[in-house]
PASEBA-1860 file (N, C-alpha, C; in nm, 3 decimals):
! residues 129
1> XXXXXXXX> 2.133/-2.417/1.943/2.161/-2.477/1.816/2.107/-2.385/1.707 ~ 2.179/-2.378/1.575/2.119/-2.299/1.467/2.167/-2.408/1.308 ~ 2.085/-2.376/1.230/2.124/-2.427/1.161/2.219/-2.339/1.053 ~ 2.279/-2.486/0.997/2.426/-2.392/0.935/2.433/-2.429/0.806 ~ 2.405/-2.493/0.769/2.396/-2.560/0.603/2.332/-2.668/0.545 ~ 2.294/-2.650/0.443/2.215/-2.770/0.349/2.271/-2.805/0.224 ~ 2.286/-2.947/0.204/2.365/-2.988/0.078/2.275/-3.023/-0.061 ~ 2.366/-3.029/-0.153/2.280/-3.072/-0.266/2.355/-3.114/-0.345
9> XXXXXXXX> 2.339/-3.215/-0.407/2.446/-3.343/-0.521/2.408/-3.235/-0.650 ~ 2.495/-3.173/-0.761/2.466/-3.105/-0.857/2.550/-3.234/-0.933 ~ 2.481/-3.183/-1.086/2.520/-3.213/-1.181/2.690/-3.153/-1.285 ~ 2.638/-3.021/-1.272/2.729/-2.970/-1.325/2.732/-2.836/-1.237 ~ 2.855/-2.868/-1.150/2.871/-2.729/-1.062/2.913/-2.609/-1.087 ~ 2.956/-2.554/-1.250/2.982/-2.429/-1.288/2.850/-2.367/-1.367 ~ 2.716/-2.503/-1.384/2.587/-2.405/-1.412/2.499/-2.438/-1.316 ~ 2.601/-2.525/-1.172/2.469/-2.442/-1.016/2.549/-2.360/-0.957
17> XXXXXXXX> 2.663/-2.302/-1.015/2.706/-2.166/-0.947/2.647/-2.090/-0.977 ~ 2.643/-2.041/-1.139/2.576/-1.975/-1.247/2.438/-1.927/-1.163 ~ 2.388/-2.048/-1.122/2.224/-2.024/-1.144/2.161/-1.932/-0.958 ~ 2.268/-2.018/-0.884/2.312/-1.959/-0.714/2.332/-1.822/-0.701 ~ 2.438/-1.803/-0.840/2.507/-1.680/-0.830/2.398/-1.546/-0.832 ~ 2.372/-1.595/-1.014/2.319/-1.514/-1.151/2.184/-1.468/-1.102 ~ 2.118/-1.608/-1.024/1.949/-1.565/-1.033/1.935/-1.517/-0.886 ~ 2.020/-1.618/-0.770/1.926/-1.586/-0.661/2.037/-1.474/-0.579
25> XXXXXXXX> 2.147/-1.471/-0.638/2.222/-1.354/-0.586/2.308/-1.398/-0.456 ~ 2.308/-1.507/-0.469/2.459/-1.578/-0.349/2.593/-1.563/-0.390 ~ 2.658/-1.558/-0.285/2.787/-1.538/-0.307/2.841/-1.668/-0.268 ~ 2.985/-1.720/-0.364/3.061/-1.841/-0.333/3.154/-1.785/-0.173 ~ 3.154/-1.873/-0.098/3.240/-1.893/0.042/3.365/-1.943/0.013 ~ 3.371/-2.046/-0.043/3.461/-2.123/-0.097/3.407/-2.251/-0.177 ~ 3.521/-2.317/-0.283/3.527/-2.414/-0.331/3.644/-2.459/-0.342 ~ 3.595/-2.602/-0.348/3.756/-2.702/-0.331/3.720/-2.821/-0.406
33> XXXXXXXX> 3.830/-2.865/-0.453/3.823/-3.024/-0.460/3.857/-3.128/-0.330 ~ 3.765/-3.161/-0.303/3.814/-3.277/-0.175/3.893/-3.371/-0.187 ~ 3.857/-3.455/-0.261/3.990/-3.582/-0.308/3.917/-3.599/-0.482 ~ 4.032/-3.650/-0.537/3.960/-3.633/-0.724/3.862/-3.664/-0.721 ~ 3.796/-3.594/-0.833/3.620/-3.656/-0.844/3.543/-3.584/-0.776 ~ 3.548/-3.525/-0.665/3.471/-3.473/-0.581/3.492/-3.325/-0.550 ~ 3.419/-3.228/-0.602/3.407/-3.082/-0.581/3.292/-3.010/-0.486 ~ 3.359/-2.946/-0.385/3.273/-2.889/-0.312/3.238/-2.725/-0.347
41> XXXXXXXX> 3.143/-2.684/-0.293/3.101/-2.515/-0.300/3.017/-2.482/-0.219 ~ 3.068/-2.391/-0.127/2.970/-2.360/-0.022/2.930/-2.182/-0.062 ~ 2.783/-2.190/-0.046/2.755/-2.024/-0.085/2.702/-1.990/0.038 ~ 2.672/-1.868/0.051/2.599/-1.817/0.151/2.479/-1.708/0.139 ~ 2.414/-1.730/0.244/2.319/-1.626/0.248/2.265/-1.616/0.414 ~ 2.317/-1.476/0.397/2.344/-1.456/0.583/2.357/-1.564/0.674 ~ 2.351/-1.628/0.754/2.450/-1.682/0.872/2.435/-1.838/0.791 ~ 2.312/-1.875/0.686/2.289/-2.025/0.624/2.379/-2.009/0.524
49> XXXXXXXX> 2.435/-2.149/0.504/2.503/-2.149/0.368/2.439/-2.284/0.330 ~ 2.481/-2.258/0.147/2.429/-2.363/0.078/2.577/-2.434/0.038 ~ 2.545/-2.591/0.058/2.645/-2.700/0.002/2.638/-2.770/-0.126 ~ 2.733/-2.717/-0.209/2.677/-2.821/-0.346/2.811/-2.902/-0.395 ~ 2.769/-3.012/-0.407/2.863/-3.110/-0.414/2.838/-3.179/-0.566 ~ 2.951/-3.209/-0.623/2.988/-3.244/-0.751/3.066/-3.409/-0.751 ~ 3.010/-3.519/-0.734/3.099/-3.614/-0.717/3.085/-3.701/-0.903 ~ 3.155/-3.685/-0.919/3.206/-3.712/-1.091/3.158/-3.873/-1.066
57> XXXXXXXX> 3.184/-3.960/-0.948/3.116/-4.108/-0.980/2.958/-4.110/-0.895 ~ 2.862/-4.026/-0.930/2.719/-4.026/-0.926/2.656/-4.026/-1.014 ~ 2.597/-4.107/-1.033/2.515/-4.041/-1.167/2.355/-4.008/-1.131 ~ 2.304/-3.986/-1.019/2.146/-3.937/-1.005/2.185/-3.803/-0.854 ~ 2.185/-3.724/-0.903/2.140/-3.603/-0.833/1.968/-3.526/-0.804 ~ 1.896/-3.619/-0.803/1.778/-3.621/-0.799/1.738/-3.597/-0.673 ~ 1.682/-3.476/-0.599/1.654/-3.382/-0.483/1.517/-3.455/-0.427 ~ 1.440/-3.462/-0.515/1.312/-3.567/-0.487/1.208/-3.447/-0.494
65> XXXXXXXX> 1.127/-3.476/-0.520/0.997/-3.402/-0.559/0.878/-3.309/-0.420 ~ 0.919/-3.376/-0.319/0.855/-3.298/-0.187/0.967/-3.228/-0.100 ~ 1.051/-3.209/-0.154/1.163/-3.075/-0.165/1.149/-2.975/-0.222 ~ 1.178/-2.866/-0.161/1.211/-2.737/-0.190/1.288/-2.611/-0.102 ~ 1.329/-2.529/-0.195/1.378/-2.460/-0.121/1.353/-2.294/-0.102 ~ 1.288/-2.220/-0.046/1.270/-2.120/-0.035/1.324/-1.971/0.007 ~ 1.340/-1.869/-0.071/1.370/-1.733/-0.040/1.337/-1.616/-0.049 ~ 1.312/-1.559/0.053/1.216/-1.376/0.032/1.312/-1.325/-0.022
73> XXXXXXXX> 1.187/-1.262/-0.101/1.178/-1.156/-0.211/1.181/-1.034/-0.164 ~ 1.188/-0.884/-0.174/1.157/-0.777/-0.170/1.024/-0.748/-0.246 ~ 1.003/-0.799/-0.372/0.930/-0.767/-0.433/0.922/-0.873/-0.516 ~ 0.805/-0.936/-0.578/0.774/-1.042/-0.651/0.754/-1.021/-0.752 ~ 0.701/-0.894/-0.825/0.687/-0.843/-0.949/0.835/-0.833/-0.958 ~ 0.951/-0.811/-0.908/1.051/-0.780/-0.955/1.084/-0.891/-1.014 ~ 1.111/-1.003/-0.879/1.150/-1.123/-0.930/1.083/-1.198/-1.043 ~ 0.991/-1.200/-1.062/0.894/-1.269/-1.149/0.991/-1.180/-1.322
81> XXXXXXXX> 1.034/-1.068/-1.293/1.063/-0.971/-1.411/1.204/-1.010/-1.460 ~ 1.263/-1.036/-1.332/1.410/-1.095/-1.375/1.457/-1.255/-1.432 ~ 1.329/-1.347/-1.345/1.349/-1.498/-1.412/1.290/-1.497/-1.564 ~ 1.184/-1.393/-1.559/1.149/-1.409/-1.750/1.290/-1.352/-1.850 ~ 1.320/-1.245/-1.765/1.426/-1.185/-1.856/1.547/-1.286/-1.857 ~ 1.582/-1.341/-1.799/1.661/-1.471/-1.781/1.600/-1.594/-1.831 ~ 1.499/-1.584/-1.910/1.443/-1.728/-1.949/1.419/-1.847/-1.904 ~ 1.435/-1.814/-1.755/1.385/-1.938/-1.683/1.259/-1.992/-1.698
89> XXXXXXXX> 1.179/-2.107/-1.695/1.076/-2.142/-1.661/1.003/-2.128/-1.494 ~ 0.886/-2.082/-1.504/0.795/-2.090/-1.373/0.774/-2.187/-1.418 ~ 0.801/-2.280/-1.231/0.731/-2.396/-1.246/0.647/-2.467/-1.175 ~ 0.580/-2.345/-1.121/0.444/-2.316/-1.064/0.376/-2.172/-1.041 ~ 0.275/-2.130/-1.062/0.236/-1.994/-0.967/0.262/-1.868/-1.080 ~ 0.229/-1.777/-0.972/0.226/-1.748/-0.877/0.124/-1.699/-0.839 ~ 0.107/-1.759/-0.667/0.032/-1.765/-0.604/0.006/-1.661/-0.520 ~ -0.117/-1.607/-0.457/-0.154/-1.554/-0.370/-0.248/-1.594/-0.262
97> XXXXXXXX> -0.201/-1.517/-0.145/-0.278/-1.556/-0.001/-0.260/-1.399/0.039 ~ -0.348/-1.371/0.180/-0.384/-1.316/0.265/-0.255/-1.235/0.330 ~ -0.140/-1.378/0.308/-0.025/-1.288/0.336/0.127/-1.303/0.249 ~ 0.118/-1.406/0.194/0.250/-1.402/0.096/0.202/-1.411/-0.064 ~ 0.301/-1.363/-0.164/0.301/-1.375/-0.270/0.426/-1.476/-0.306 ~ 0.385/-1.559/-0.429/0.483/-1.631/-0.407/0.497/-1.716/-0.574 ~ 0.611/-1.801/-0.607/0.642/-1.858/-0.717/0.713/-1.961/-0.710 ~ 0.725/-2.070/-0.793/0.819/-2.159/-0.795/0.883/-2.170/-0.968
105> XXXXXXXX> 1.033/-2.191/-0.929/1.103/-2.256/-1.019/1.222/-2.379/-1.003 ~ 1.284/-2.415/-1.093/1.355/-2.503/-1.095/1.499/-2.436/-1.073 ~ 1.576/-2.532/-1.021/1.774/-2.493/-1.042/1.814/-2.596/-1.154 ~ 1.913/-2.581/-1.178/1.946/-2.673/-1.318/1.924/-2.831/-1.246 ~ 1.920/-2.872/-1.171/1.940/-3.047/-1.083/1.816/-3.049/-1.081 ~ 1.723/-3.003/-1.058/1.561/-2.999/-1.062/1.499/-2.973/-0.925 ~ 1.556/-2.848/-0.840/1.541/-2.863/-0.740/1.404/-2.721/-0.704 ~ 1.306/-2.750/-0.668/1.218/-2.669/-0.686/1.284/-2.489/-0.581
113> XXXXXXXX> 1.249/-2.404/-0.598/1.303/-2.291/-0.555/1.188/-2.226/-0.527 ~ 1.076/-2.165/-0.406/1.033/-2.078/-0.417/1.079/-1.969/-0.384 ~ 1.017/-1.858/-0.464/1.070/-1.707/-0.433/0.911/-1.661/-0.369 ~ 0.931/-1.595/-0.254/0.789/-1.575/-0.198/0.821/-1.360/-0.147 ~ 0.717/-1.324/-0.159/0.710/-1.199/-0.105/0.604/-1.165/0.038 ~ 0.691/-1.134/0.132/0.556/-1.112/0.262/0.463/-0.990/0.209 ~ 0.344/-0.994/0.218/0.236/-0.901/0.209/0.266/-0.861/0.333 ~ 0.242/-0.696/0.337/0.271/-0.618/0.475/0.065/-0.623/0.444
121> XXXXXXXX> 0.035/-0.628/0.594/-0.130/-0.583/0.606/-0.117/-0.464/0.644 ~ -0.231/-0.446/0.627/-0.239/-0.276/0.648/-0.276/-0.241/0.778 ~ -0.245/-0.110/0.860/-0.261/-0.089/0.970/-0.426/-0.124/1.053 ~ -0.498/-0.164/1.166/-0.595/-0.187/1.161/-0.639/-0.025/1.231 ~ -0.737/0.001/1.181/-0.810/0.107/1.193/-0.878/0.100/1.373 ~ -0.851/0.208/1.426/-0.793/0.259/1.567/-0.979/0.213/1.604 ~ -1.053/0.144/1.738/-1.160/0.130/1.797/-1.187/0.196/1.823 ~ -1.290/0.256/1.798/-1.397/0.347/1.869/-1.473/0.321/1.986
129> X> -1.444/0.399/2.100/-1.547/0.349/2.212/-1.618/0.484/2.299
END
């Protein structure tokens, strides 16, 4: 078994393409309308894709607050360089540990996003005996 996709009720699905697209660098798979009212968009990012669904008779797209969703970084100073230049809000962090660097923000629906960077450790220095 692997997993293959995760959904999310958006608000307005041409600024959570925008934000899928623009910030975290996904590409659209496809989009459709399913039956009126209801717009689908599936993005991807290597073999996972993301589901975002647009149903015109919802009115709470609310993800819930002990959600999130996470994606490595190459570099965290980068990212951290591109959400300011994009005016996003941090909306937490960023944090450090022993082995990741890491940040949170929002998607337009309020869905928390961390962007995290693995710390490589450094080689351990060879035993002497």
């Amino acid at each position: 078994m692997r997993f293959s996709w995760c959904t999310l009720l958006v608000k307005d699905m041409d600024e959570s393409l925008r934000f899928y697209q623009d910030v975290l660098g996904l590409e659209v798979d496809s989009r459709f309308s399913a039956m009126p009212g209801l717009e689908i968009a599936f993005l991807k990012t290597g073999e996972t894709q993301l589901e975002l669904v647009k149903n015109a008779g919802s009115q709470s797209v609310a993800a819930g607050d002990a959600v999130s969703w996470g994606f490595q970084v190459d570099s965290l100073d980068d990212a951290l360089a591109m959400i300011r230049e994009k005016d996003i809000p941090i909306y937490s962090g960023p944090f450090i540990d022993p082995t990741v660097k890491y940040f949170f923000i929002q998607d337009p629906n309020g869905l928390k996003i961390q962007l995290k960077q693995i710390i490589e450790s450094p080689p351990s220095p060879p035993i002497k005996v």
